[in-house]
PADRENZA-262867 format. One record per residue (C-alpha): y, z, x; residue number from 1. Coordinates in Angstrom, 1 decimal, padded with zeros to 4 digits. Each point is the difference from the previous one (the first is absolute). Layout:
BEGIN
{Y: Y; Z: Z; X: X; i: NUM}
...
This chain:
BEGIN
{Y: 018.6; Z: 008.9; X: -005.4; i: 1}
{Y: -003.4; Z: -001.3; X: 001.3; i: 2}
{Y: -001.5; Z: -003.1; X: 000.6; i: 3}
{Y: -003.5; Z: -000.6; X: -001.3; i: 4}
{Y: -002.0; Z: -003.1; X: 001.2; i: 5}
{Y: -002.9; Z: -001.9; X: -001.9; i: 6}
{Y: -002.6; Z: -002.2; X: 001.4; i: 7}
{Y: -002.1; Z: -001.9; X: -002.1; i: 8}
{Y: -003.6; Z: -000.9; X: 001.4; i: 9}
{Y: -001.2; Z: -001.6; X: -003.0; i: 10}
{Y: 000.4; Z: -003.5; X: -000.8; i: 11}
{Y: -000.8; Z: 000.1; X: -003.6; i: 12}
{Y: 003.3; Z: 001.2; X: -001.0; i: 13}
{Y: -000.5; Z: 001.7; X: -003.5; i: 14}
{Y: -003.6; Z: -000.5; X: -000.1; i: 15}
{Y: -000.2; Z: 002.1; X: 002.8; i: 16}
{Y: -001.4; Z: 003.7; X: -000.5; i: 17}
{Y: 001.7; Z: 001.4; X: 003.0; i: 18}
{Y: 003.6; Z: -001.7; X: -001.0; i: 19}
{Y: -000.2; Z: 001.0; X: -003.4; i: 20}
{Y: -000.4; Z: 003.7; X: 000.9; i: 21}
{Y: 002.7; Z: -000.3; X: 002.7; i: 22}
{Y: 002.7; Z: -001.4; X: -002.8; i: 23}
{Y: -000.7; Z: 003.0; X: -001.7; i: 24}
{Y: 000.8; Z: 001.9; X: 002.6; i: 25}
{Y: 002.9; Z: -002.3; X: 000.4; i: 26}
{Y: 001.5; Z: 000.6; X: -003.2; i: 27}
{Y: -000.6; Z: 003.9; X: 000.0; i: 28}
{Y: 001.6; Z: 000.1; X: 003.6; i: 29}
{Y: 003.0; Z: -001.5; X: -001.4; i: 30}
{Y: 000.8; Z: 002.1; X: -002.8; i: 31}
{Y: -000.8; Z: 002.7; X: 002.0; i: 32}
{Y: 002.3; Z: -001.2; X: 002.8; i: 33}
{Y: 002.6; Z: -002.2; X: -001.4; i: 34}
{Y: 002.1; Z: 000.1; X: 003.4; i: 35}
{Y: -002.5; Z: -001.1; X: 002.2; i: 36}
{Y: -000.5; Z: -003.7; X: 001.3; i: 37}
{Y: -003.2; Z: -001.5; X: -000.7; i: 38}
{Y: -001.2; Z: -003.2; X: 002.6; i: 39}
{Y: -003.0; Z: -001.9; X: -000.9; i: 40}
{Y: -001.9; Z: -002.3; X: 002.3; i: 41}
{Y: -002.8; Z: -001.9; X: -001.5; i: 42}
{Y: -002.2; Z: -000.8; X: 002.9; i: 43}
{Y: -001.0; Z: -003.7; X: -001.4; i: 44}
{Y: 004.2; Z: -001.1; X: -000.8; i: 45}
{Y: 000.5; Z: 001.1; X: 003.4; i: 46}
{Y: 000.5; Z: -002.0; X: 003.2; i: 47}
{Y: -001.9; Z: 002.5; X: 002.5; i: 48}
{Y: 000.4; Z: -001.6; X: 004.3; i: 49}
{Y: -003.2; Z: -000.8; X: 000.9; i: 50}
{Y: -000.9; Z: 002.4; X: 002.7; i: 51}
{Y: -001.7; Z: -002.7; X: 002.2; i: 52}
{Y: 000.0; Z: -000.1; X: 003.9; i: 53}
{Y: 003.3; Z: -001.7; X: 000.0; i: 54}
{Y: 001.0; Z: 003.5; X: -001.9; i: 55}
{Y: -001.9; Z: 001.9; X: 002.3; i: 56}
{Y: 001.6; Z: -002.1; X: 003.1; i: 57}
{Y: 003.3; Z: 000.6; X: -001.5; i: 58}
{Y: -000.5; Z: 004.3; X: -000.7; i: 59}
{Y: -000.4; Z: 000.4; X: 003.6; i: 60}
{Y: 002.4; Z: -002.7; X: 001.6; i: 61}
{Y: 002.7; Z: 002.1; X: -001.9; i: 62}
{Y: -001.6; Z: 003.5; X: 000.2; i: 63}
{Y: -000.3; Z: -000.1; X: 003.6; i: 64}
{Y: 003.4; Z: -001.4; X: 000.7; i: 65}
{Y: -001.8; Z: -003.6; X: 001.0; i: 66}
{Y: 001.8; Z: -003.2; X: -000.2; i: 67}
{Y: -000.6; Z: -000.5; X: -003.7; i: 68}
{Y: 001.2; Z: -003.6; X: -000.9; i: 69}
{Y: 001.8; Z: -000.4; X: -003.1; i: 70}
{Y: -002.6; Z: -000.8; X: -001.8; i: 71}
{Y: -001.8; Z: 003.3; X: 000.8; i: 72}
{Y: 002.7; Z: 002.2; X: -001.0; i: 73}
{Y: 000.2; Z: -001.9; X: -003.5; i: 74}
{Y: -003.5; Z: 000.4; X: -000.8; i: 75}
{Y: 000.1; Z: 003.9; X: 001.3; i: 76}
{Y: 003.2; Z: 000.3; X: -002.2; i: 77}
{Y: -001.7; Z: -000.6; X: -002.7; i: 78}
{Y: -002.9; Z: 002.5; X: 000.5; i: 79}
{Y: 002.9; Z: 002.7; X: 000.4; i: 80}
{Y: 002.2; Z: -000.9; X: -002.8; i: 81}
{Y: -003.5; Z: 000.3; X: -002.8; i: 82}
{Y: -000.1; Z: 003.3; X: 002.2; i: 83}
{Y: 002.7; Z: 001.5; X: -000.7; i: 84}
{Y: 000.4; Z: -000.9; X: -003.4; i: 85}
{Y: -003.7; Z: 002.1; X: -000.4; i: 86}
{Y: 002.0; Z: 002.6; X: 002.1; i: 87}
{Y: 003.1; Z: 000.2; X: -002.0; i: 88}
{Y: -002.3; Z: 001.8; X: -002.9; i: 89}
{Y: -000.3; Z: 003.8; X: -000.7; i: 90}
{Y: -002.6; Z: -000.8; X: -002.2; i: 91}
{Y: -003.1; Z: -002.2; X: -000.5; i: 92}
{Y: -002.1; Z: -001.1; X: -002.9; i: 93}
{Y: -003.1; Z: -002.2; X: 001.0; i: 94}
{Y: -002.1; Z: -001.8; X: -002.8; i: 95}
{Y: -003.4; Z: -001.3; X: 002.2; i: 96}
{Y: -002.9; Z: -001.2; X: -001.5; i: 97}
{Y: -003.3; Z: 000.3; X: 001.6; i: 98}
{Y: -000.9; Z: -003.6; X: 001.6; i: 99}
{Y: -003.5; Z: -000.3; X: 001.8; i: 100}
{Y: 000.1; Z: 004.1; X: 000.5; i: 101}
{Y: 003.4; Z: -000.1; X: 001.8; i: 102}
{Y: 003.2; Z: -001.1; X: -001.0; i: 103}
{Y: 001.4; Z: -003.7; X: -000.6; i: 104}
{Y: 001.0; Z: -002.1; X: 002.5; i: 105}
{Y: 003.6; Z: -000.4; X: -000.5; i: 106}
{Y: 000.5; Z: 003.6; X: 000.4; i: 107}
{Y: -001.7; Z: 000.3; X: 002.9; i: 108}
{Y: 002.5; Z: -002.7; X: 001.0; i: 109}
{Y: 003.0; Z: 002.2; X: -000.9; i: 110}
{Y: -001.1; Z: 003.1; X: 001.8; i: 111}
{Y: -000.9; Z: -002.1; X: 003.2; i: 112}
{Y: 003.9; Z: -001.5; X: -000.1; i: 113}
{Y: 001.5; Z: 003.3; X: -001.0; i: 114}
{Y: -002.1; Z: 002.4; X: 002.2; i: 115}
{Y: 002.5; Z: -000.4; X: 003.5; i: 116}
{Y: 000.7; Z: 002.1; X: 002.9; i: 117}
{Y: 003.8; Z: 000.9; X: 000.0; i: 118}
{Y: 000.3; Z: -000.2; X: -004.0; i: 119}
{Y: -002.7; Z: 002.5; X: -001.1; i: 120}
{Y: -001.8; Z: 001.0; X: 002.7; i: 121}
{Y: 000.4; Z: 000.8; X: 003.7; i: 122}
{Y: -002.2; Z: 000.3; X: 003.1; i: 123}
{Y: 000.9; Z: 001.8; X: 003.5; i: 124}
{Y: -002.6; Z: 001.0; X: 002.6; i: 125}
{Y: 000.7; Z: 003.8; X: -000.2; i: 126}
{Y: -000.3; Z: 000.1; X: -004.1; i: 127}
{Y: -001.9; Z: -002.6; X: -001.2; i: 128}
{Y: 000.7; Z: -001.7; X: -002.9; i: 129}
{Y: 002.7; Z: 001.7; X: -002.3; i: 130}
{Y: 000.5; Z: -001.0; X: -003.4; i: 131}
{Y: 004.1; Z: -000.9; X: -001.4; i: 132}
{Y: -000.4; Z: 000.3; X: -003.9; i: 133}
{Y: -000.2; Z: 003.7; X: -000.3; i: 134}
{Y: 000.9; Z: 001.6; X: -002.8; i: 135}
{Y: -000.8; Z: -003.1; X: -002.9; i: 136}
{Y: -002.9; Z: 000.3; X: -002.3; i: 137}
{Y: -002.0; Z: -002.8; X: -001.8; i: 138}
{Y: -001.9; Z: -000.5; X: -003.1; i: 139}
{Y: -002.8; Z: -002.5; X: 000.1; i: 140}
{Y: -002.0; Z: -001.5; X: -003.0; i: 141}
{Y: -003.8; Z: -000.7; X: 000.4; i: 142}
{Y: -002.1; Z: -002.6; X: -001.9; i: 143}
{Y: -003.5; Z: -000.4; X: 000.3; i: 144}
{Y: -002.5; Z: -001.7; X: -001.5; i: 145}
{Y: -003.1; Z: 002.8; X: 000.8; i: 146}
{Y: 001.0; Z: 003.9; X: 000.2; i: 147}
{Y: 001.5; Z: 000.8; X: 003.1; i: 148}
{Y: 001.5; Z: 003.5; X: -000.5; i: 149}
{Y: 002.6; Z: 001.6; X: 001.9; i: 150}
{Y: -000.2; Z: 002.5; X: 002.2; i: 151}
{Y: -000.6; Z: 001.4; X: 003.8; i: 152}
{Y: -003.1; Z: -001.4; X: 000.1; i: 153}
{Y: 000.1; Z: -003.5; X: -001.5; i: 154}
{Y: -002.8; Z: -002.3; X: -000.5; i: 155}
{Y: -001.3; Z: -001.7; X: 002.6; i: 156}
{Y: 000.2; Z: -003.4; X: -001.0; i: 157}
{Y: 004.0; Z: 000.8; X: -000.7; i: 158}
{Y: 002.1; Z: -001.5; X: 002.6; i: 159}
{Y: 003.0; Z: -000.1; X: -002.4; i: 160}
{Y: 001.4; Z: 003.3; X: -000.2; i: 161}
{Y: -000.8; Z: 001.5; X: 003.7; i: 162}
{Y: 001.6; Z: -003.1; X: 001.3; i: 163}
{Y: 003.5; Z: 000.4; X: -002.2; i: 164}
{Y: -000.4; Z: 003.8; X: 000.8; i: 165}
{Y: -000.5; Z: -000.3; X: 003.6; i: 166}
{Y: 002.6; Z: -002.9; X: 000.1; i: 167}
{Y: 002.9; Z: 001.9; X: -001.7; i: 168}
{Y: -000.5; Z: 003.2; X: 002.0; i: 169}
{Y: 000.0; Z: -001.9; X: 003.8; i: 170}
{Y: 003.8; Z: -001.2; X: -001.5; i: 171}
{Y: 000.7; Z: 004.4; X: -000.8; i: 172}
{Y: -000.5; Z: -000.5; X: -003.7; i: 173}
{Y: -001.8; Z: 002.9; X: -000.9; i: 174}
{Y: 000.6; Z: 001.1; X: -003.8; i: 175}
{Y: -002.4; Z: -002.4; X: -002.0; i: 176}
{Y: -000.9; Z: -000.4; X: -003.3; i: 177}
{Y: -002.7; Z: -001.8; X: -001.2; i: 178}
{Y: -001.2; Z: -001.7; X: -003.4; i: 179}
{Y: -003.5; Z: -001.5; X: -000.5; i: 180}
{Y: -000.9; Z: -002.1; X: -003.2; i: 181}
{Y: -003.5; Z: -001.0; X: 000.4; i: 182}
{Y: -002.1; Z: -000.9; X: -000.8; i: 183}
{Y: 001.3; Z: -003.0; X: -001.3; i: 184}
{Y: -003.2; Z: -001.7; X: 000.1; i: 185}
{Y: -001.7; Z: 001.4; X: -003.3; i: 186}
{Y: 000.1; Z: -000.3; X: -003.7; i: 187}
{Y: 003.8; Z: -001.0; X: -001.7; i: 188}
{Y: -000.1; Z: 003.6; X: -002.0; i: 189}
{Y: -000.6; Z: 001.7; X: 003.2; i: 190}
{Y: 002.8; Z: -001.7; X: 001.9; i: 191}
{Y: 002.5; Z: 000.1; X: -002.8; i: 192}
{Y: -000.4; Z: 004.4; X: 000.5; i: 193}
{Y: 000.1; Z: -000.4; X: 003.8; i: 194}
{Y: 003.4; Z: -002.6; X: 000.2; i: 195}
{Y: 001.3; Z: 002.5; X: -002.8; i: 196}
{Y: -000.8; Z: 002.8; X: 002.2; i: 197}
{Y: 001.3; Z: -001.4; X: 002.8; i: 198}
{Y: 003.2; Z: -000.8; X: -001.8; i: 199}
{Y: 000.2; Z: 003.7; X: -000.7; i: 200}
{Y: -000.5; Z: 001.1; X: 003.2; i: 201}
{Y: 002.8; Z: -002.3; X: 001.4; i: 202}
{Y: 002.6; Z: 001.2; X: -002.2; i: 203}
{Y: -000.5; Z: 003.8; X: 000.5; i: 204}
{Y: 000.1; Z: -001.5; X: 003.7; i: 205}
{Y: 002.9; Z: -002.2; X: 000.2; i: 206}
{Y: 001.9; Z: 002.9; X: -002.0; i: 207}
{Y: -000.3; Z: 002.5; X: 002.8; i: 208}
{Y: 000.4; Z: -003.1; X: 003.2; i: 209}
């Protein structure tokens, strides 16, 4: 039995492109693999630490074997428990739309509280930094409103998907798969075939996860 984990970068709830294309995915995932647990965090229900300098003060009282008061080790307890609840996965599906060419906010948020040394990744001065979540793989949703394609080379306006790429490899997760419905900007016929599309494409994905 695995455990897949959902984050939800949209806001708009079932208006959203990229959500609706990840519940298909959803629902194909789970016929497909009935045993598996299935967590969902919905970055805008979620009560995400803000990583302030009182977090920042806190990560290295603790990290460096400081004097952390109370207080510190609560607020960096609660950066590690979010953490390791991202840890705990084997799997990840990401919806993200495309905000301002990058990604929204609150997920940006989410990766800057999950992303820790000790939980899934590690420095030392003779390696470097070595990633802890080998072996998982991840499935990420793209909306855009203009045509950003995939690919190895992506558009250079595109900050979304290099970012999530880069980001999930520095933490070892190396096995991706990726899902772009856009553009989203564009006439209602044409987005009806691309979200239907999409849909299909999410399925035949989720099916083989």
């Amino acid at each position: 039995m695995s455990r897949l984990l959902y984050v939800q970068a949209s806001p708009l709830q079932s208006a959203s492109t990229s959500t609706g294309v990840a519940h298909a995915f959803l629902q194909a995932y789970g016929a497909a693999h009935a045993d598996d647990q299935i967590d969902i965090i919905d970055l805008w229900d979620i009560d995400l630490p803000p990583f302030d300098a009182e977090m920042i003060a806190a990560k290295f009282a603790v990290l460096r074997a400081q004097d952390a008061t109370p207080a510190q080790q609560a607020r960096w307890a609660s950066a590690v428990a979010l953490a390791r609840r991202f840890n705990a996965a084997d799997k990840y599906l990401f919806s993200v739309p495309m905000w301002n060419f990058g990604i929204p906010y609150r997920l940006k948020h989410f990766i800057d509280v999950v992303t820790l040394p000790g939980e899934n990744w590690a420095w030392s001065r003779d390696i470097g930094y070595t990633p802890l979540l080998r072996g998982k793989k991840a499935a990420l949703i793209y909306s855009s409103a203009g045509a950003y394609p995939l690919g190895p080379q992506p558009d250079e306006a595109d900050f979304q998907k290099p970012y999530l790429r880069r980001w999930l490899r520095f933490i070892g997760i190396e096995e991706i798969g990726e899902i772009n419905v856009a553009p989203t900007l564009t006439t209602p016929e044409h987005l009806a075939g691309v979200r239907a599309s999409a849909r299909r494409d999410a399925e035949v994905l989720a099916e083989a996860f």
